[in-house]
C-alpha positions in Angstrom: 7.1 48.9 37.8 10.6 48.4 38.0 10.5 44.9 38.7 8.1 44.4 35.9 10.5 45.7 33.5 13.8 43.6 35.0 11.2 40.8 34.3 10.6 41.5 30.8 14.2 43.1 29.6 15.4 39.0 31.1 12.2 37.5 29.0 13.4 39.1 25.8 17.1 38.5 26.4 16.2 34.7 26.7 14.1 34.7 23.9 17.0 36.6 21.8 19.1 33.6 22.7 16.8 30.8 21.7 16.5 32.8 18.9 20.1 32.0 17.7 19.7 28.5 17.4 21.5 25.3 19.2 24.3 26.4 21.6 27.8 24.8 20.8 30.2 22.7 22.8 31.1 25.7 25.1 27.7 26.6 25.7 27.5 29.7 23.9 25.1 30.1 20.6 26.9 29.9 17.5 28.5 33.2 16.2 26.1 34.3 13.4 28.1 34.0 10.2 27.8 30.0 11.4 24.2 29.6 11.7 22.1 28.4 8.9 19.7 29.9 6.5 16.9 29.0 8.4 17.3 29.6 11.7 18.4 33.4 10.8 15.3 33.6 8.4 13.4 32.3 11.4 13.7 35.5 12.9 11.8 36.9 10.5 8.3 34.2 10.3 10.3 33.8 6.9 10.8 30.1 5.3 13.8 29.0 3.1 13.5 26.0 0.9 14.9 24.3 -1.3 13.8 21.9 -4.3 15.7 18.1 -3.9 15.6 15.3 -5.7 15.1 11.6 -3.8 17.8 10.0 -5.7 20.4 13.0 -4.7 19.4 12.5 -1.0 20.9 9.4 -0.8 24.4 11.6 -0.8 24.8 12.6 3.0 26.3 15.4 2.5 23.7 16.6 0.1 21.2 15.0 3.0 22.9 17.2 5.5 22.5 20.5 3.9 19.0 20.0 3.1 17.9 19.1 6.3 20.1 22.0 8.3 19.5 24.6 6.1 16.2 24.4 4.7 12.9 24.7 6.3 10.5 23.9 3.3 11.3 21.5 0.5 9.7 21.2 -2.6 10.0 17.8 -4.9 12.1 18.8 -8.2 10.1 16.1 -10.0 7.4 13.2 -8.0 4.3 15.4 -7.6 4.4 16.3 -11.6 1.5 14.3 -13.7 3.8 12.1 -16.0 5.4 11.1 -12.3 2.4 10.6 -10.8 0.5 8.8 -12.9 2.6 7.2 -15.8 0.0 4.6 -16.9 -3.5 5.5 -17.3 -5.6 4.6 -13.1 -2.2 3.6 -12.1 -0.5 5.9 -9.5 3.3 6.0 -8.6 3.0 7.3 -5.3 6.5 6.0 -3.2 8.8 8.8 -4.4 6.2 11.6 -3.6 5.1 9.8 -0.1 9.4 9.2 0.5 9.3 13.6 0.0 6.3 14.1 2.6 7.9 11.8 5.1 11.3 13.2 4.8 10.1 16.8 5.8 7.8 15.4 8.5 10.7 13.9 10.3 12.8 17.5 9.6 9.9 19.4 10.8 10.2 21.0 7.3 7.2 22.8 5.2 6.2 21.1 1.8 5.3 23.2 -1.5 3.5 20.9 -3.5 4.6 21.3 -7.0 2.8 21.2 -9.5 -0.9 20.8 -10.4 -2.0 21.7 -13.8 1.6 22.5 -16.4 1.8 22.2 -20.0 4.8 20.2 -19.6 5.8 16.7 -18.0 2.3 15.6 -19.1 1.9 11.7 -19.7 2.3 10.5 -22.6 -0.5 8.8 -22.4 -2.8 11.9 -22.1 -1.3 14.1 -24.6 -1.7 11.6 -27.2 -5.5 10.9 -26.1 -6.2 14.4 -27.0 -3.9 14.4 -30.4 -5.1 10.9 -31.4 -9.2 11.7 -30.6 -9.5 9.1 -27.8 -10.0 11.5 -24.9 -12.7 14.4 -25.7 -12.4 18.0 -24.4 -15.1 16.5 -22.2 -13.5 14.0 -20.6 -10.2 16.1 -20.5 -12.1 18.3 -18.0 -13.1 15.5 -16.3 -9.3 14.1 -15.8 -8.1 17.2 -15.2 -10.5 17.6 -12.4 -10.3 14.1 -11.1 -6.4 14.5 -11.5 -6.2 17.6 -9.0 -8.3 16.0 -6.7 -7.0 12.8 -6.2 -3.6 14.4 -5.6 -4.8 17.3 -3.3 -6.8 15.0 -1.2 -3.8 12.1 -0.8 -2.1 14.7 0.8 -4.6 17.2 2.3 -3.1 18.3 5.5 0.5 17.9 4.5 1.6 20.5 1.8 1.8 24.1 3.1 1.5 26.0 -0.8 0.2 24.2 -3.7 1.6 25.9 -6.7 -1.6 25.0 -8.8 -1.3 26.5 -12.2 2.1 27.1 -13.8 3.3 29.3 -16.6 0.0 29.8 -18.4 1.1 33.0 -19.8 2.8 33.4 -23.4 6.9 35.3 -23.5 7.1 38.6 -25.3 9.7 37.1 -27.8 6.5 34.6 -28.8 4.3 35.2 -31.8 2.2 37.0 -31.6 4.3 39.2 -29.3 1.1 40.4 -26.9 1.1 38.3 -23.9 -1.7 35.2 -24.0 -2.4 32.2 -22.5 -0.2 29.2 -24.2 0.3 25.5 -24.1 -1.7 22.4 -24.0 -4.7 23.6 -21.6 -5.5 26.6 -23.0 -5.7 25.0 -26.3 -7.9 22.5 -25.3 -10.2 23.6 -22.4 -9.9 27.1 -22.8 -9.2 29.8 -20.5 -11.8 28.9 -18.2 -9.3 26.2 -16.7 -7.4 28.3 -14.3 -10.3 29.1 -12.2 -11.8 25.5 -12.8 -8.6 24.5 -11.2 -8.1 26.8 -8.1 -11.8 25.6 -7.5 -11.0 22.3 -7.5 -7.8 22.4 -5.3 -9.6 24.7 -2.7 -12.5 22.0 -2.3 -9.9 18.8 -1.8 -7.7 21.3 0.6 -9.7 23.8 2.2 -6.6 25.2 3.9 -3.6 24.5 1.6 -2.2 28.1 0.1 -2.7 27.6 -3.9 -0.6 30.0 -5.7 -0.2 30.6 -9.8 3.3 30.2 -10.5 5.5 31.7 -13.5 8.7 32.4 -14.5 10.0 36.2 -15.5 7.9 37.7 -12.8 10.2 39.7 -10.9 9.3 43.5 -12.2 7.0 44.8 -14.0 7.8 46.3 -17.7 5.7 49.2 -19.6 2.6 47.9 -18.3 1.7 46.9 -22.5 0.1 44.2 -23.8 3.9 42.7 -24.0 4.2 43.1 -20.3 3.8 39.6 -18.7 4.0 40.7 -15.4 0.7 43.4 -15.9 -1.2 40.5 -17.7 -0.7 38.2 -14.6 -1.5 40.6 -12.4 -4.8 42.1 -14.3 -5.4 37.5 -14.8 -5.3 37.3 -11.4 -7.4 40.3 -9.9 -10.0 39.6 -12.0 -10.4 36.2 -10.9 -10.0 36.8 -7.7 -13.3 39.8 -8.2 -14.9 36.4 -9.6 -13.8 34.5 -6.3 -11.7 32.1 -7.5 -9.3 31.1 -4.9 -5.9 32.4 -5.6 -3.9 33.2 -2.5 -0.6 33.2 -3.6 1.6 35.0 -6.8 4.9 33.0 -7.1 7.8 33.8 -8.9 9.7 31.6 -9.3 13.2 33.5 -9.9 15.3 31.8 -12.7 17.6 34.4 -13.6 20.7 34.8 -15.3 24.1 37.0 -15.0 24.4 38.0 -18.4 21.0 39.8 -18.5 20.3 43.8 -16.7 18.0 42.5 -14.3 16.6 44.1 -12.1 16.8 46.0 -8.5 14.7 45.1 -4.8 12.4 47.9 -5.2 11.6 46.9 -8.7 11.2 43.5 -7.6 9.4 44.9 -4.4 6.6 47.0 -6.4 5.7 43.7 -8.2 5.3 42.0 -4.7 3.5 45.3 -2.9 1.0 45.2 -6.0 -0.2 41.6 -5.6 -0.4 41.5 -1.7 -2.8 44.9 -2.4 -4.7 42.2 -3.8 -5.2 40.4 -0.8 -2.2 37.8 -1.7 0.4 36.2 -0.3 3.7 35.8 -1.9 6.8 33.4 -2.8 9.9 33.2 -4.5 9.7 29.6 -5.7 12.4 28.5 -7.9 15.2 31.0 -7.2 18.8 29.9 -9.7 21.2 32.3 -11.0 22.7 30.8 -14.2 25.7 32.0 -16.3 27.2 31.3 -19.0 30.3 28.6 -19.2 32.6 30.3 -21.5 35.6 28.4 -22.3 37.4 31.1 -20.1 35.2 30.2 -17.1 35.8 26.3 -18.2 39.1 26.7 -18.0 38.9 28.0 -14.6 39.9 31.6 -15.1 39.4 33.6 -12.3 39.1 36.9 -14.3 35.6 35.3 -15.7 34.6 33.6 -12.8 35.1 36.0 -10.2 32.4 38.9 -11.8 30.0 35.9 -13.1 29.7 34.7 -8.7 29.9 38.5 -7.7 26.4 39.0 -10.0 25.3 35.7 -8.9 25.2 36.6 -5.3 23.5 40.3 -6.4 20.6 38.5 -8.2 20.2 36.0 -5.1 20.5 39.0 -2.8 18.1 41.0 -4.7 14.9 38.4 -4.2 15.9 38.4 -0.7 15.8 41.5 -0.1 12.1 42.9 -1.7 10.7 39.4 -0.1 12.2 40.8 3.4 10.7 44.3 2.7 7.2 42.9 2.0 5.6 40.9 5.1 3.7 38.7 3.0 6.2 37.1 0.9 6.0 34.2 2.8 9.0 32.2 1.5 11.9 32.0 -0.4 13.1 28.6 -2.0 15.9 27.6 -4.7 15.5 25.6 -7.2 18.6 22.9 -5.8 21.4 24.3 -4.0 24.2 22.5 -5.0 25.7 22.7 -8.8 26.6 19.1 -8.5 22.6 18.1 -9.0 21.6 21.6 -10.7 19.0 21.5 -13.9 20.8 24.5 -15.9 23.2 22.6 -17.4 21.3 19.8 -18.7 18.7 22.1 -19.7 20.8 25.3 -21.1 23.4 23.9 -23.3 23.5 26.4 -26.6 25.5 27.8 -25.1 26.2 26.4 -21.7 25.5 27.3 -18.8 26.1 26.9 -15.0 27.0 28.2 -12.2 23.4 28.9 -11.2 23.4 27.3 -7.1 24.2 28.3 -3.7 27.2 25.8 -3.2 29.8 24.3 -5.8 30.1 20.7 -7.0 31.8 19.9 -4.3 29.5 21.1 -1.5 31.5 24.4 -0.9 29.1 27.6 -0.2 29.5 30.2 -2.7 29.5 33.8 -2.5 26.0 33.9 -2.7 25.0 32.0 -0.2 26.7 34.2 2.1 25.0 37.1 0.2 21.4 35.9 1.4 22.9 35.0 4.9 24.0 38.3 5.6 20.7 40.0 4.0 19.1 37.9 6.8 21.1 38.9 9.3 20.8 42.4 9.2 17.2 43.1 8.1 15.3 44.2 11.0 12.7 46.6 12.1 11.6 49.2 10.9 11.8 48.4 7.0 11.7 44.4 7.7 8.8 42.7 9.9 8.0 39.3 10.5 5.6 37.6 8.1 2.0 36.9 9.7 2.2 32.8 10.1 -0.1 31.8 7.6 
């Protein structure tokens, strides 16, 4: 008996080593605060991703990050429809096919993103419907023909399919009572989602395929203004209809001027849809705040608070994903603010700031925020995610 447990004690030091990642040059494993996000979030079945852009990849220091830090990727752009298909039977497929190929050779996850949006339609589409040309019929009929095409080209190579995205109305929208909104509900109706998951599930029998949607993280009053409770109720009642939703993904766009929230408001939104029998993901994680002239100027009385509550709001998602074993994964939209959306996209007034690493490829607070989360969650309260 003794020998036995010599045997195993050595077994699970060796294992604790490997563990740690690539030894360095004097043969010892790294010292923690040096290894990278996923090797530590490894320890925990967990996957960190990030979203990149093909164009940016051509930096190697951008290159570099994404392939040492990162075990899933997600395209920021090339699996949306107006990319995909920009002329009517006529498929761009290179920079989609350049994604899959880069994380093959990285041994990286894909999220395949994104399926059926309102937005980043083609042109060509959009004005079928407005102009008459293309009947609610047929718009079914591309819609489904659209999903599966896509689906099966890369059957076997995405990991999550984020399938439908933001469906649901805002609570500042009129009428204030949370509804489905945007271009599919208007013209096929709400029977799309589940038409949708149906499809995907018959081109990729074992691809996750996940709803997606932005402020997700808590619920509110549980009203008819609450978007998180309509998602939720959305979702378990298709689910009772067997449409195949396995995953709720939130995708984490949040900001430093707002309250937000805390990990065990964030983890009671989790623990309610893997009741459901779900799986879960953060899939679009950025903290933004706003570039006052102060923090333009570079004044560090601004700029200090705004990256303090930047690394909170990372750490936050972090940590009710660790404290829920099936939130599966945990990816940010971009990681540097060199290539970041948010200021392109937030400019009344602007705002930045919203990445894991400066312009200049510097880690930030935050990313040593989420590091450290992953280094010292552990058992009891954390466990590693079943591999799915």
């Amino acid at each position: 008996m003794r020998r036995l447990v010599v045997i195993a004690a050595t077994a699970l030091g060796l294992v604790a080593v490997l563990s740690q990642g690539p030894v360095s040059a004097n043969g010892r494993p790294p010292a923690v605060q040096d290894q990278s996000l996923k090797a530590l979030a490894a320890r925990h079945n967990l996957v960190i991703g990030t979203a990149i852009s093909n164009d940016a990849l051509a930096e190697p220091q951008y290159k570099a990050i994404a392939t040492q830090q990162f075990s899933s990727v997600t395209h920021e752009n090339a699996m949306k429809w107006e990319s995909l298909e920009p002329t009517r039977g006529t498929y761009n497929w290179a920079p989609a096919d350049a994604l899959i190929d880069f994380a093959r050779k990285n041994n990286q996850k894909v999220r395949g993103h994104v399926l059926v949006w309102h937005n980043q339609l083609p042109t060509w589409l959009t004005e079928g419907v407005a102009n008459g040309t293309i009947s609610k019929t047929e718009l079914r009929d591309l819609l489904k023909k659209h999903i599966t095409t896509v689906v099966k080209r890369y059957k076997g190579k995405i990991w999550h399919w984020d399938v439908v995205n933001e469906a649901a109305s805002d609570p500042w929208d009129t009428p204030s009572e949370i509804h489905l909104k945007g271009f599919w509900a208007q013209n096929l109706g709400p029977t799309y989602i589940a038409d949708a998951f149906r499809w995907a599930r018959a081109a990729d029998p074992h691809a996750l395929l996940f709803y997606n949607d932005y402020n997700m993280e808590a619920f509110g009053d549980r009203g008819p203004s609450d978007k998180v409770w309509f998602i939720y109720n959305l979702i378990k009642n298709l689910r009772a209809q067997g449409v195949p939703i396995d995953g709720f993904g939130s995708q984490g766009h949040l900001g430093t001027q707002y309250g937000n929230f805390d990990a065990f408001q964030v983890k009671e939104t989790l623990d309610a849809f893997s009741d459901l029998g779900m799986v879960s993901a953060f899939t679009e994680v950025d903290v933004r705040s706003q570039m006052t002239a102060g923090v333009q100027a570079g004044d560090t009385n601004e700029i200090n608070p705004r990256l303090q509550a930047s690394a909170h709001n990372f750490s936050v998602l972090l940590q009710a994903c660790l404290l829920n074993r099936h939130c599966l994964s945990y990816t940010v939209w971009g990681f540097t603010d060199k290539h970041s959306w948010v200021p392109t996209w937030f400019t009344n007034p602007p705002e930045g700031l919203a990445t894991l690493y400066d312009e200049n490829y510097q880690p930030k607070r935050a990313y040593n925020s989420i590091k450290s989360d992953l280094i010292f969650a552990g058992p009891p309260h954390v466990q590693p995610r079943p591999r799915r």
